[in-house]
PDB file of N, CA, C and O in Angstrom, chain B, residues numbered from 101:
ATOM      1  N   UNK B 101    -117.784 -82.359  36.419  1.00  0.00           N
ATOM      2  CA  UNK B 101    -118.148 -82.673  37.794  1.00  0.00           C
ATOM      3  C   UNK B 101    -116.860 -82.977  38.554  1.00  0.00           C
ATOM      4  O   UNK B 101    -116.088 -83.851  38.160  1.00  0.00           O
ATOM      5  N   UNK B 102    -116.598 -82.125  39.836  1.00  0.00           N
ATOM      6  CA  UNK B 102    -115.363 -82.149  40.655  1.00  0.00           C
ATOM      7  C   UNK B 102    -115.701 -83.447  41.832  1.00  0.00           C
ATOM      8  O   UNK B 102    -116.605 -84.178  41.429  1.00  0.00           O
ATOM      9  N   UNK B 103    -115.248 -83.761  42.915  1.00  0.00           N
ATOM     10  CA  UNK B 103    -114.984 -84.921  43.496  1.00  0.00           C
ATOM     11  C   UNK B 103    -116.319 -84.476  44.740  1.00  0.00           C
ATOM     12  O   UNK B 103    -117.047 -85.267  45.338  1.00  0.00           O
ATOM     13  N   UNK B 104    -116.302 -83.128  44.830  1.00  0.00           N
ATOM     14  CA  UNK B 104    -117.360 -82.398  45.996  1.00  0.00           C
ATOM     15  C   UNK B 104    -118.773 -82.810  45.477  1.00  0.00           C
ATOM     16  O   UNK B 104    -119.602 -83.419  46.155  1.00  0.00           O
ATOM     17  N   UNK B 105    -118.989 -82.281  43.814  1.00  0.00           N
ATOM     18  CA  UNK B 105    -119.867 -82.256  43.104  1.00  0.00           C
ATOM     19  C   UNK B 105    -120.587 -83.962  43.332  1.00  0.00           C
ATOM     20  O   UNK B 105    -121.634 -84.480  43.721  1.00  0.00           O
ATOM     21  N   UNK B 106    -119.351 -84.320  42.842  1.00  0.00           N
ATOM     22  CA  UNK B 106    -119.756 -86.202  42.763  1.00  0.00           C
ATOM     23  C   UNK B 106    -120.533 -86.704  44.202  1.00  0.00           C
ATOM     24  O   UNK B 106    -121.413 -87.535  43.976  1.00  0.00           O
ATOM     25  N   UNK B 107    -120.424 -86.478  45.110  1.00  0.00           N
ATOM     26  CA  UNK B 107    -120.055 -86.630  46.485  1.00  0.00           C
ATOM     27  C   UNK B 107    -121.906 -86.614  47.095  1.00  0.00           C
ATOM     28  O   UNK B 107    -122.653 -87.373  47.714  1.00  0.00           O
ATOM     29  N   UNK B 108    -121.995 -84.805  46.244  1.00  0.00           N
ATOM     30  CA  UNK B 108    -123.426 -84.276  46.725  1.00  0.00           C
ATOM     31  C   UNK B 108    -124.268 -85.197  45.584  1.00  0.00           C
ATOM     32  O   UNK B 108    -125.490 -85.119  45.455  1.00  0.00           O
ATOM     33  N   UNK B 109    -123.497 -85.985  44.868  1.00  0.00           N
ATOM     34  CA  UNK B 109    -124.844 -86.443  43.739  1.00  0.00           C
ATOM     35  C   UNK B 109    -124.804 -87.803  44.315  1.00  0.00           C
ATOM     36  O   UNK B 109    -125.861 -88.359  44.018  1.00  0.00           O
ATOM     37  N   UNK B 110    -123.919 -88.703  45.122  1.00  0.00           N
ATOM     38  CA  UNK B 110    -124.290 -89.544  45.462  1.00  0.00           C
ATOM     39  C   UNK B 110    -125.242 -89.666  46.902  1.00  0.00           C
ATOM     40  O   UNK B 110    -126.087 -90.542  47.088  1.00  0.00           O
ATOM     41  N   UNK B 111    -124.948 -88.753  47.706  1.00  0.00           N
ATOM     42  CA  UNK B 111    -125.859 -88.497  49.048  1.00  0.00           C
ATOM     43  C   UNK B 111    -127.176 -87.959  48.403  1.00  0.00           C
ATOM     44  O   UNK B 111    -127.850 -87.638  49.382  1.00  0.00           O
ATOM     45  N   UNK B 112    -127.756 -87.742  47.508  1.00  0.00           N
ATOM     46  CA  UNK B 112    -129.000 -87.049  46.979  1.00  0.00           C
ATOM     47  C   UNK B 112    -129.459 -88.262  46.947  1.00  0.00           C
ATOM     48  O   UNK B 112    -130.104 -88.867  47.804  1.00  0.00           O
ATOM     49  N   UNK B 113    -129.008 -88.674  45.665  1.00  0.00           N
ATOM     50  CA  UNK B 113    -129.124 -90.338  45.210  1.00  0.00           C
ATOM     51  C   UNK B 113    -129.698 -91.379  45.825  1.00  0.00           C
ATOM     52  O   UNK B 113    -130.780 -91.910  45.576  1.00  0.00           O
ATOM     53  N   UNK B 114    -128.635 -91.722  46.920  1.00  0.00           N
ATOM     54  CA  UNK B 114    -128.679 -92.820  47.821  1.00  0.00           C
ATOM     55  C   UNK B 114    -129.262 -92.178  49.476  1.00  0.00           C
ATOM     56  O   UNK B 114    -129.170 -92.753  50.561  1.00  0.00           O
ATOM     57  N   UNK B 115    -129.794 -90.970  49.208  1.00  0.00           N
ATOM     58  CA  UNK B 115    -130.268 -90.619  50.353  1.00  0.00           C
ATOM     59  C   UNK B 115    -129.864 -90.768  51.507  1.00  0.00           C
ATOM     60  O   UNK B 115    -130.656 -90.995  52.422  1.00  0.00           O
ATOM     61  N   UNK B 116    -128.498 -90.665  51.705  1.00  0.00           N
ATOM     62  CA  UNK B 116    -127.506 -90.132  52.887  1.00  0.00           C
ATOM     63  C   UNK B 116    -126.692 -89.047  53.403  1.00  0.00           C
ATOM     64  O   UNK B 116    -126.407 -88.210  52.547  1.00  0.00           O
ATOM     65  N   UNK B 117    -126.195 -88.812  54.686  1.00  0.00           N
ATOM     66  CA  UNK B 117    -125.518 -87.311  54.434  1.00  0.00           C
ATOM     67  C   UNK B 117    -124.396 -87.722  53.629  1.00  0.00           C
ATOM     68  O   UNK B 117    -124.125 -88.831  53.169  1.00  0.00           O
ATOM     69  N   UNK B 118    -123.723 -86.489  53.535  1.00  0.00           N
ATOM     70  CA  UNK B 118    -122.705 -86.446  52.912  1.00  0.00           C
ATOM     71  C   UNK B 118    -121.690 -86.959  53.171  1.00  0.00           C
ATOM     72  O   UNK B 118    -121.119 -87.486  52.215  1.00  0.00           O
ATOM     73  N   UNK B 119    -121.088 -87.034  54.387  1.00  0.00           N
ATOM     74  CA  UNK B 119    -120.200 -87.821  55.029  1.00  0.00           C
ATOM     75  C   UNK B 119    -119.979 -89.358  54.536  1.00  0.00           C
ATOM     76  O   UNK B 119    -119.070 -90.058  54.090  1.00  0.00           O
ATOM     77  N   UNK B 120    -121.414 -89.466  54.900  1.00  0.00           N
ATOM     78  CA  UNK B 120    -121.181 -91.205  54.325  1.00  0.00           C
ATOM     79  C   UNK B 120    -120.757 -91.402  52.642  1.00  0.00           C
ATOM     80  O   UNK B 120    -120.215 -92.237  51.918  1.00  0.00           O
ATOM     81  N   UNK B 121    -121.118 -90.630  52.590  1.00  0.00           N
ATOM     82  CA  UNK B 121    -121.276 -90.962  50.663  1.00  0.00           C
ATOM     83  C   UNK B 121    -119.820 -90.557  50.801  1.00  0.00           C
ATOM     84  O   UNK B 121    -119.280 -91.538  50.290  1.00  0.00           O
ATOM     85  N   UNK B 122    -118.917 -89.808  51.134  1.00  0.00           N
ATOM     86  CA  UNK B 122    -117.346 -89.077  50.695  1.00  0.00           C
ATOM     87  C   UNK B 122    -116.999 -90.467  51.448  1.00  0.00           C
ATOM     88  O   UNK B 122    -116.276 -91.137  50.710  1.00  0.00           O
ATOM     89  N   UNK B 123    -117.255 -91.078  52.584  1.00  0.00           N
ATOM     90  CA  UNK B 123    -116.271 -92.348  52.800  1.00  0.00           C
ATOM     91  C   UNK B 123    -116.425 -93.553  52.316  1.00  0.00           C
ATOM     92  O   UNK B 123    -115.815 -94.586  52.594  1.00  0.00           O
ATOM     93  N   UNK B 124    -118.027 -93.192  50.918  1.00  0.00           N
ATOM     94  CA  UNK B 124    -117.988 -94.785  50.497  1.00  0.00           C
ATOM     95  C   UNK B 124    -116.957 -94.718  48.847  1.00  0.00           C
ATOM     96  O   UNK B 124    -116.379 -95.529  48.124  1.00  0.00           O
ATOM     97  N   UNK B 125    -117.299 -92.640  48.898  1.00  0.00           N
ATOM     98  CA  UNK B 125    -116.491 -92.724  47.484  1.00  0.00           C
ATOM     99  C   UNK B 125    -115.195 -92.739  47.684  1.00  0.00           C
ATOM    100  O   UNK B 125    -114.457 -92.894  46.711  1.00  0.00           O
ATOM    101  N   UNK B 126    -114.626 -92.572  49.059  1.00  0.00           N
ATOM    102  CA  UNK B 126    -112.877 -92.906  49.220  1.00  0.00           C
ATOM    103  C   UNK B 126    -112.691 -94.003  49.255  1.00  0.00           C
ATOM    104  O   UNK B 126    -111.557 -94.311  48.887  1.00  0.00           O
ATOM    105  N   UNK B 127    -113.604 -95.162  49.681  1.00  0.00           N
ATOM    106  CA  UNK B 127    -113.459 -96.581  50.215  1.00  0.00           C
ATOM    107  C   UNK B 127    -113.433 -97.072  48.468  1.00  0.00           C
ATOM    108  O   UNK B 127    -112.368 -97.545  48.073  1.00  0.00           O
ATOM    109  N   UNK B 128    -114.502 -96.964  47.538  1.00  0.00           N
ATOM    110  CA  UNK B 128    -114.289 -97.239  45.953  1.00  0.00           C
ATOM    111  C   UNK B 128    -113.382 -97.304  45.691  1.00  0.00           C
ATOM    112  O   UNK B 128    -112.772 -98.308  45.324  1.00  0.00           O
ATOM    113  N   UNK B 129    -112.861 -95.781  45.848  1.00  0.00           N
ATOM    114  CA  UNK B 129    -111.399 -95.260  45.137  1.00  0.00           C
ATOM    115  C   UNK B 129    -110.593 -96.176  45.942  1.00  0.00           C
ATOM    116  O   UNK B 129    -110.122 -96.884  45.052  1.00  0.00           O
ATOM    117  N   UNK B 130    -110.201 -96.553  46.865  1.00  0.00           N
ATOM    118  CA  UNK B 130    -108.849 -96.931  47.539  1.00  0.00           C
ATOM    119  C   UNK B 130    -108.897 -98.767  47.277  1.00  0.00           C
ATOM    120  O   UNK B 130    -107.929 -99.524  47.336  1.00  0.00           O
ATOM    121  N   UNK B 131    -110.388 -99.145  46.971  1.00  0.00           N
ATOM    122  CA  UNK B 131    -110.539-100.740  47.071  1.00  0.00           C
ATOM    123  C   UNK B 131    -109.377-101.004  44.967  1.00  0.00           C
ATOM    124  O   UNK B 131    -108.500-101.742  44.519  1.00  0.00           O
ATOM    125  N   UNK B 132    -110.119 -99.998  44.544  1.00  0.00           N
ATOM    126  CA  UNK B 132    -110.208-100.256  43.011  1.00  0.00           C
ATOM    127  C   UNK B 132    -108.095 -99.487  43.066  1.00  0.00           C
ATOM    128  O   UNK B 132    -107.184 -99.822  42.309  1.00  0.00           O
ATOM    129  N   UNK B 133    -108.069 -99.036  43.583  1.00  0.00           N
ATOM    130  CA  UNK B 133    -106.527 -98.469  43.567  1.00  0.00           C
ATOM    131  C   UNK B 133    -105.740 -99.604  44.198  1.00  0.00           C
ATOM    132  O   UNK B 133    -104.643 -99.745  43.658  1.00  0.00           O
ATOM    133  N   UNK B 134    -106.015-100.552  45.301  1.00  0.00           N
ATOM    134  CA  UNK B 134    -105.456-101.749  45.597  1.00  0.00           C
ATOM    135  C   UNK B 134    -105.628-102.846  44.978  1.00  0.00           C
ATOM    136  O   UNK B 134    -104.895-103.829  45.083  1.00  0.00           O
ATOM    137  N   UNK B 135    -106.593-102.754  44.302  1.00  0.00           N
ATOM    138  CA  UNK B 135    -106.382-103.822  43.272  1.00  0.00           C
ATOM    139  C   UNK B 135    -105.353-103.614  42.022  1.00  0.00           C
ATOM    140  O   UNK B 135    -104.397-104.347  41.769  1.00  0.00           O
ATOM    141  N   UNK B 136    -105.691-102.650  41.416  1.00  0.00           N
ATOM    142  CA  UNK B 136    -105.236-102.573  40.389  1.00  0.00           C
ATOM    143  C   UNK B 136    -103.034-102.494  40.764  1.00  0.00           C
ATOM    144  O   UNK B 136    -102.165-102.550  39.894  1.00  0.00           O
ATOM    145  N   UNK B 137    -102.808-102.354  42.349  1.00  0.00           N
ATOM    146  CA  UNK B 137    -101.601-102.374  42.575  1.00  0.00           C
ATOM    147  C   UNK B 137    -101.166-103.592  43.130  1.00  0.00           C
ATOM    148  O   UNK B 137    -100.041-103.707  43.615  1.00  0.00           O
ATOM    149  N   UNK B 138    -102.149-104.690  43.084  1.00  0.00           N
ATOM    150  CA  UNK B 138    -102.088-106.407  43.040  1.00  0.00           C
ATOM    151  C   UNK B 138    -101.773-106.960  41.557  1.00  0.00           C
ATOM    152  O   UNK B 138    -101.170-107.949  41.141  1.00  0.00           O
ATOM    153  N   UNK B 139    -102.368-106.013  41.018  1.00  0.00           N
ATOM    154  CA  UNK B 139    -102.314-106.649  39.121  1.00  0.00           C
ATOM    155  C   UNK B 139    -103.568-107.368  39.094  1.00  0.00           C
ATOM    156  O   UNK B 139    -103.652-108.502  38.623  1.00  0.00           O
ATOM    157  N   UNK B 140    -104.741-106.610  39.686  1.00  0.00           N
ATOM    158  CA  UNK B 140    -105.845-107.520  39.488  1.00  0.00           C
ATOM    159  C   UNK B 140    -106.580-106.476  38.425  1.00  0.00           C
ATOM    160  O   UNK B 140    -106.244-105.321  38.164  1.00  0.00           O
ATOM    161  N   UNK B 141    -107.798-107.322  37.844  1.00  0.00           N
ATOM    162  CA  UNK B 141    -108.253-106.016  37.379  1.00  0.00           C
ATOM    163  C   UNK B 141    -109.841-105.389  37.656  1.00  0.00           C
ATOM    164  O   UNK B 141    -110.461-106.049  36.822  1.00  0.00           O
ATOM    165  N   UNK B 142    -110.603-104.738  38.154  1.00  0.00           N
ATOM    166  CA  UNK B 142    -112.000-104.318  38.464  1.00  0.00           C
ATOM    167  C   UNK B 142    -113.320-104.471  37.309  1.00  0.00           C
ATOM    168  O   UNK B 142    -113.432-103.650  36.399  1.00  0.00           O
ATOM    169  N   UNK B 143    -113.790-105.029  37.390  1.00  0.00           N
ATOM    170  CA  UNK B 143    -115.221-105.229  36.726  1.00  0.00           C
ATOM    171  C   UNK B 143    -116.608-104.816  37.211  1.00  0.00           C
ATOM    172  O   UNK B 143    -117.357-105.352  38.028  1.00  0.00           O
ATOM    173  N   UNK B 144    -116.734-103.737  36.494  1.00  0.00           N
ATOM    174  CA  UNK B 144    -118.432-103.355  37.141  1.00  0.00           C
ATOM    175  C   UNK B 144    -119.116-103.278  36.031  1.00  0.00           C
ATOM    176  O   UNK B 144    -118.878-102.489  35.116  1.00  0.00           O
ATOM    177  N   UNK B 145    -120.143-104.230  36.070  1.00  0.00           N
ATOM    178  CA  UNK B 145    -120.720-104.645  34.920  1.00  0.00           C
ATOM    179  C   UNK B 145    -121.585-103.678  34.198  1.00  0.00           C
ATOM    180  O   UNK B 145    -122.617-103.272  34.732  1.00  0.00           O
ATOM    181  N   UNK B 146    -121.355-103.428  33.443  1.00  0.00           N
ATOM    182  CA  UNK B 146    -122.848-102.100  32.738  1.00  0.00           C
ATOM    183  C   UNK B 146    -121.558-100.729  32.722  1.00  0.00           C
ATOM    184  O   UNK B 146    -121.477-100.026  31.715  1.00  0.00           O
ATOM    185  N   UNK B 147    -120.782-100.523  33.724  1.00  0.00           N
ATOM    186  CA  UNK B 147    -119.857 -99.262  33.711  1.00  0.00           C
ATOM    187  C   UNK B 147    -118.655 -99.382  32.911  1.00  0.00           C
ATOM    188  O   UNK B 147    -118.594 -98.704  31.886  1.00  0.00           O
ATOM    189  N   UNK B 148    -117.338-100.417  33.334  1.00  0.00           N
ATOM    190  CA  UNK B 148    -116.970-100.749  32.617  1.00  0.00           C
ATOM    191  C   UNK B 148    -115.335-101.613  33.416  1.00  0.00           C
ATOM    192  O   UNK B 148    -115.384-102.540  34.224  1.00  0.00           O
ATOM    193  N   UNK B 149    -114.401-101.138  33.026  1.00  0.00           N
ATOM    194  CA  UNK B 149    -112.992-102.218  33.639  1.00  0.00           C
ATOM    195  C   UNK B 149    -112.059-101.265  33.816  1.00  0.00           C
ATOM    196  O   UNK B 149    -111.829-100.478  32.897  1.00  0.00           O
ATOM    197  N   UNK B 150    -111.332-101.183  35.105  1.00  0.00           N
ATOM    198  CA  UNK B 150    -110.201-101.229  35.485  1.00  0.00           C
ATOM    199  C   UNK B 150    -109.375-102.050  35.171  1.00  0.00           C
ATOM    200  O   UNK B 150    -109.737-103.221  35.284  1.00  0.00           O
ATOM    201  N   UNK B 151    -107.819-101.757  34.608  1.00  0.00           N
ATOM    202  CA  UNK B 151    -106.646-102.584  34.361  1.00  0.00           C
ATOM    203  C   UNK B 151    -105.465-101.907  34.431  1.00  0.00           C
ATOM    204  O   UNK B 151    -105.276-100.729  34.130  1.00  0.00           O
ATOM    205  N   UNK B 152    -104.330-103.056  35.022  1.00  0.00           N
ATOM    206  CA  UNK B 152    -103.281-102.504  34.558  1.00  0.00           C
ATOM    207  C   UNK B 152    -102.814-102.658  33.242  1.00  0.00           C
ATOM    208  O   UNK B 152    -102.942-103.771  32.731  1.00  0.00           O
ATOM    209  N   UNK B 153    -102.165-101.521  32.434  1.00  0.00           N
ATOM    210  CA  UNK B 153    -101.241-101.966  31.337  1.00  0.00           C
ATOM    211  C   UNK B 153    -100.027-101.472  31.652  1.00  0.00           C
ATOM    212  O   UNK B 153     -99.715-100.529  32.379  1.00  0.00           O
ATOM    213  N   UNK B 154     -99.201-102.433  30.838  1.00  0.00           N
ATOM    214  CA  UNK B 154     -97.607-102.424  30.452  1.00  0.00           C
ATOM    215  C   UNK B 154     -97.041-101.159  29.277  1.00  0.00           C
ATOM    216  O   UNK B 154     -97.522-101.064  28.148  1.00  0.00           O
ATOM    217  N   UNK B 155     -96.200-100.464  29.687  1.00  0.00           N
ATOM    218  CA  UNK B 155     -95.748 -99.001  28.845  1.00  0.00           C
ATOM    219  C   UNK B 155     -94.614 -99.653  28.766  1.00  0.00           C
ATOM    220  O   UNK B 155     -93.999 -99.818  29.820  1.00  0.00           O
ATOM    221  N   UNK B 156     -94.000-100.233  27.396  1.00  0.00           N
ATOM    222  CA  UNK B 156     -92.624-100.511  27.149  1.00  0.00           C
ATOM    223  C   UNK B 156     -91.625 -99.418  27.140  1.00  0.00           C
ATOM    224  O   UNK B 156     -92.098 -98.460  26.528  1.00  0.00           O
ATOM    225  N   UNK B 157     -90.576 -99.212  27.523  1.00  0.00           N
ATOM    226  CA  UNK B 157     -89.553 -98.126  27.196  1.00  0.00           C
ATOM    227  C   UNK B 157     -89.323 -97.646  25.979  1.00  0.00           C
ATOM    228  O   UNK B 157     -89.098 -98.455  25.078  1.00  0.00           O
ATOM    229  N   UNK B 158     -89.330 -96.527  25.758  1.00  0.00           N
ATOM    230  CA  UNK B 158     -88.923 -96.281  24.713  1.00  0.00           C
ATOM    231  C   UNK B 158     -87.837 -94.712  24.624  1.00  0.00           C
ATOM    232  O   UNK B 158     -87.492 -94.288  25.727  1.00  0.00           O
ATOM    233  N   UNK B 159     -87.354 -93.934  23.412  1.00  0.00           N
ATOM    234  CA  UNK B 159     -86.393 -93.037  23.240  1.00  0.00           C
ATOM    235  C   UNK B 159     -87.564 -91.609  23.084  1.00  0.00           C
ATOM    236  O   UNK B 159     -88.444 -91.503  22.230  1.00  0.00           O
ATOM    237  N   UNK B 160     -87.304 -90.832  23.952  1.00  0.00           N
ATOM    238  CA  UNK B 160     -88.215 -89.569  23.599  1.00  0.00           C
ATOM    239  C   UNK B 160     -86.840 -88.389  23.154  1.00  0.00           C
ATOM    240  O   UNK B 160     -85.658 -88.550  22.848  1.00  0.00           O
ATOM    241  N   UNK B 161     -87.823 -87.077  23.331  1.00  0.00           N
ATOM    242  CA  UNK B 161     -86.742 -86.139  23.149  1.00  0.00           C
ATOM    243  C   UNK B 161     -87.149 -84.854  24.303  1.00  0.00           C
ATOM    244  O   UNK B 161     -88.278 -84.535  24.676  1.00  0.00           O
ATOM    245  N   UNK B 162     -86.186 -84.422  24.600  1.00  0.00           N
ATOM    246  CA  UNK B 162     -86.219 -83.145  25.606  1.00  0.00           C
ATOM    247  C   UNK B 162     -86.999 -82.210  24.612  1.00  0.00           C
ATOM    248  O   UNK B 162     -86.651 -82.161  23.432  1.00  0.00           O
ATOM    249  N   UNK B 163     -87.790 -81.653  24.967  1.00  0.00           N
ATOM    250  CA  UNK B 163     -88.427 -80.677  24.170  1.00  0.00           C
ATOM    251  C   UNK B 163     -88.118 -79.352  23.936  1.00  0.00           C
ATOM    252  O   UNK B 163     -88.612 -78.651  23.052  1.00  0.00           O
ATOM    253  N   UNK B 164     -86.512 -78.722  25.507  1.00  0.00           N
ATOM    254  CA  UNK B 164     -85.899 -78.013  25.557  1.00  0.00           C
ATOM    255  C   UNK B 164     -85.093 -77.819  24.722  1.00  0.00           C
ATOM    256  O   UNK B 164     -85.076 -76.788  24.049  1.00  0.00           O
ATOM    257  N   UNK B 165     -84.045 -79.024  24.569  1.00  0.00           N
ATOM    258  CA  UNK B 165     -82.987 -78.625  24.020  1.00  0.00           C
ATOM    259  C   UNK B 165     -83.019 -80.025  22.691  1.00  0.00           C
ATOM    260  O   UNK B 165     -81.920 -80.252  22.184  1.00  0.00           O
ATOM    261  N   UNK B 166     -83.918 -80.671  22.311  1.00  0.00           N
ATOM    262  CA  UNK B 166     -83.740 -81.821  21.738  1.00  0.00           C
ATOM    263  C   UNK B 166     -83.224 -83.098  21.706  1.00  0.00           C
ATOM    264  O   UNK B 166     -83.301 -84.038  20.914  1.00  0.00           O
ATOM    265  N   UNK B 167     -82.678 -82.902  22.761  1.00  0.00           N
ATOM    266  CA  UNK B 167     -81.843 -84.055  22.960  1.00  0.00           C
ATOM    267  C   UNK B 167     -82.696 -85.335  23.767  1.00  0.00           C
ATOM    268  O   UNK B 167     -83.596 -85.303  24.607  1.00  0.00           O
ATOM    269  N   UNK B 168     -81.889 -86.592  23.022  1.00  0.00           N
ATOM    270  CA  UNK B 168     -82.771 -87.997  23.500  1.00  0.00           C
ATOM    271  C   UNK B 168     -82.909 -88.614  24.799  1.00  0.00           C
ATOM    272  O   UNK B 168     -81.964 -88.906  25.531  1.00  0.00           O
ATOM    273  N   UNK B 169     -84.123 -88.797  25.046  1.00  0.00           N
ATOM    274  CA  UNK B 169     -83.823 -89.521  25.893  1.00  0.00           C
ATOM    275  C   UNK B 169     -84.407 -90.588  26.543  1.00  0.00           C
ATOM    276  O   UNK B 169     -85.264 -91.142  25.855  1.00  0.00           O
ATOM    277  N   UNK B 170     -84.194 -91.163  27.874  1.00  0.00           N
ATOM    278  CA  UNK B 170     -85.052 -92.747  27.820  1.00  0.00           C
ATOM    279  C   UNK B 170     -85.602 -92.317  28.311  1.00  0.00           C
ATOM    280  O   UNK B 170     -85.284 -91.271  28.878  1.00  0.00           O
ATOM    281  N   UNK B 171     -86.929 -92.934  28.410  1.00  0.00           N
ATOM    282  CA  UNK B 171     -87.978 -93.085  28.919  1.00  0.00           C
ATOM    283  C   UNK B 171     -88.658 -94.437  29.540  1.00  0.00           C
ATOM    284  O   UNK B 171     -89.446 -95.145  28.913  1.00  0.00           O
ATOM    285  N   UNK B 172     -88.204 -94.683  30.925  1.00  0.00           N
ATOM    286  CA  UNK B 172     -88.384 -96.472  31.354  1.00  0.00           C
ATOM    287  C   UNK B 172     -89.753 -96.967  31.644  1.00  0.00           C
ATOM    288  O   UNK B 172     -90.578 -96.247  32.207  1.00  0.00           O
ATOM    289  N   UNK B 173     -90.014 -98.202  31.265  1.00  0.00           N
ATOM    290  CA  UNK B 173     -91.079 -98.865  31.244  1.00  0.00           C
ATOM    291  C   UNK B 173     -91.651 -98.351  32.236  1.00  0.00           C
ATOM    292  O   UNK B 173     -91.131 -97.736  33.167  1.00  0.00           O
ATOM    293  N   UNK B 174     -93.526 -98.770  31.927  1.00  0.00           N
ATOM    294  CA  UNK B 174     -93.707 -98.282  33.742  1.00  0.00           C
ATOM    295  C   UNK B 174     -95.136 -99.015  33.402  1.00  0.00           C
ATOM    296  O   UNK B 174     -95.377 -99.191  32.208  1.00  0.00           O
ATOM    297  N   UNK B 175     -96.133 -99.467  34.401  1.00  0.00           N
ATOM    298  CA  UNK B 175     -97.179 -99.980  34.610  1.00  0.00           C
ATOM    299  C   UNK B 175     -98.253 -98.614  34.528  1.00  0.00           C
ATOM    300  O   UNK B 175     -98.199 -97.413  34.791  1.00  0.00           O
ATOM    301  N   UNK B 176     -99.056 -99.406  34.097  1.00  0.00           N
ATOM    302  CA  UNK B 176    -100.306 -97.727  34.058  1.00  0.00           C
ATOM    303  C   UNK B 176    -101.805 -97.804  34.113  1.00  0.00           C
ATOM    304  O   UNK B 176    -102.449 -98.514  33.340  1.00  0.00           O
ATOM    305  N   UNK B 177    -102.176 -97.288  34.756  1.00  0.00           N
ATOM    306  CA  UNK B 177    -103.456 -97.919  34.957  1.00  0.00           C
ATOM    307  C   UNK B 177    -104.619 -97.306  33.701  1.00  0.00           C
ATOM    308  O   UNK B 177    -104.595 -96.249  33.072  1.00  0.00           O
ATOM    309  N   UNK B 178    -105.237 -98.030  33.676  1.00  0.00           N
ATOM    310  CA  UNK B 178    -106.467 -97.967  32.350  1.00  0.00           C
ATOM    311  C   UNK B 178    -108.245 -98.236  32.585  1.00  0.00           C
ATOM    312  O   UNK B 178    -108.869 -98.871  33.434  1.00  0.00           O
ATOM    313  N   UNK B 179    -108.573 -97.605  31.663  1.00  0.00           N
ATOM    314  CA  UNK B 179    -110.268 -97.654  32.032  1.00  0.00           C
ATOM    315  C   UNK B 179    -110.494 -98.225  30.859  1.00  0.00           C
ATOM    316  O   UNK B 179    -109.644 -98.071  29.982  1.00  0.00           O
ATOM    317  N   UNK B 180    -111.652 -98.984  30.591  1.00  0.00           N
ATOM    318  CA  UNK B 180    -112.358 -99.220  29.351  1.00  0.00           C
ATOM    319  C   UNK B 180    -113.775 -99.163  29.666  1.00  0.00           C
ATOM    320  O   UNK B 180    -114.248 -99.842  30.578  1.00  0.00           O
ATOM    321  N   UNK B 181    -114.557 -98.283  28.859  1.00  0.00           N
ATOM    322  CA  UNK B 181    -116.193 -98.139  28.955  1.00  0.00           C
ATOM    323  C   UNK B 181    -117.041 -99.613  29.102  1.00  0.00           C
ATOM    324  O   UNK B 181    -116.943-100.393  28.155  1.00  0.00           O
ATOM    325  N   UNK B 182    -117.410 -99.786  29.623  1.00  0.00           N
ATOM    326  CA  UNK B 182    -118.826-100.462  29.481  1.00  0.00           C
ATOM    327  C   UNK B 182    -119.867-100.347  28.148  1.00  0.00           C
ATOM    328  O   UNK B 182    -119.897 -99.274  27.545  1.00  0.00           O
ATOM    329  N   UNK B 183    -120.512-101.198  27.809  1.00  0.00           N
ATOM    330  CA  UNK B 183    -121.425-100.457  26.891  1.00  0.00           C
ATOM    331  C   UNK B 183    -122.952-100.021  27.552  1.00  0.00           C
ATOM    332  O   UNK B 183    -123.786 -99.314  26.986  1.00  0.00           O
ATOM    333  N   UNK B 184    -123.089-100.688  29.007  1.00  0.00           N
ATOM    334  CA  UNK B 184    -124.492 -99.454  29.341  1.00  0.00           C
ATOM    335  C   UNK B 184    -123.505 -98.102  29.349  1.00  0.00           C
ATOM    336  O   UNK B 184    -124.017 -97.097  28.856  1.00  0.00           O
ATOM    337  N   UNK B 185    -122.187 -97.982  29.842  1.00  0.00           N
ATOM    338  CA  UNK B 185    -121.961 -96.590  29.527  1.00  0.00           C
ATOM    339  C   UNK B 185    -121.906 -95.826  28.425  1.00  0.00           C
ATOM    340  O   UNK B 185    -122.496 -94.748  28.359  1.00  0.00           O
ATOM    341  N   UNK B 186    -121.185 -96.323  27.452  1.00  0.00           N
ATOM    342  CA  UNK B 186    -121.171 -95.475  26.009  1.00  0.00           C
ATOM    343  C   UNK B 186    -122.886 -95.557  25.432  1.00  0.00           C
ATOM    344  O   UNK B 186    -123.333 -94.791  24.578  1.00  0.00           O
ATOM    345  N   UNK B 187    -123.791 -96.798  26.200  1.00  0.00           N
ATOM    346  CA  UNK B 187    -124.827 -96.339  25.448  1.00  0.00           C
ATOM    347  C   UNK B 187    -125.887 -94.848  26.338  1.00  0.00           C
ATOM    348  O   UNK B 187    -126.809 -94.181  25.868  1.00  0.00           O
ATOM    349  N   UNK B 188    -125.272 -94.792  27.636  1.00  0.00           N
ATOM    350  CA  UNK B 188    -125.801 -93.622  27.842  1.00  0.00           C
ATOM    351  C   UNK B 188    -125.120 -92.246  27.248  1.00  0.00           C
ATOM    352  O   UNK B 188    -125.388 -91.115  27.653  1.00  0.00           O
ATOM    353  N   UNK B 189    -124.479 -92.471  26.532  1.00  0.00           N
ATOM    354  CA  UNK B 189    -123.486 -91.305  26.570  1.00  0.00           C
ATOM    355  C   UNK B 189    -124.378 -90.498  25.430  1.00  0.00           C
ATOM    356  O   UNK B 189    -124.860 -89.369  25.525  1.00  0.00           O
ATOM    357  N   UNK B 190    -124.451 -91.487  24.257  1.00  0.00           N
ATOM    358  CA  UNK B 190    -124.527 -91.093  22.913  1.00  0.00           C
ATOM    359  C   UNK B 190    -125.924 -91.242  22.806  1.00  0.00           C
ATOM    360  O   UNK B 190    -126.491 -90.996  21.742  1.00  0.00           O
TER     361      UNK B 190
END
């Protein structure tokens, strides 16, 4: 399912045009993207958590020519399931 797809399944859903549903799914996306660039982390209960994690630095290798190299820490954002989600899944 693409972002259009998502879009028409929430206006079906929630029985609105489409419009509204694409600015409540940008408003989601942009609330849960400012948080997570506060260092907070998102909880929706039954779905599951937004977080940031910590990527320590470490030595990789060029895959071109082999040669090492760094790779600097960096913050990263993360999902973890819910269990109403994994229990719909399976």
């Amino acid at each position: 399912m693409n972002k259009s797809e998502l879009i028409e399944a929430i206006a079906v859903s929630a029985d609105i045009p489409k419009a509204a549903a694409s600015r409540a799914l940008d408003a989601m996306v942009d609330a849960v993207a400012d948080s997570l660039k506060k260092g907070d982390s998102v909880s929706l209960v039954g779905f599951g958590t937004f977080t940031v994690k910590e990527r320590a630095a470490r030595t990789g290798r060029n895959p071109q020519t082999g040669e090492p190299i760094q790779i600097s820490a960096a913050k990263v954002p993360s999902f973890k399931a819910g269990k109403a989600l994994k229990d719909s899944v399976n």
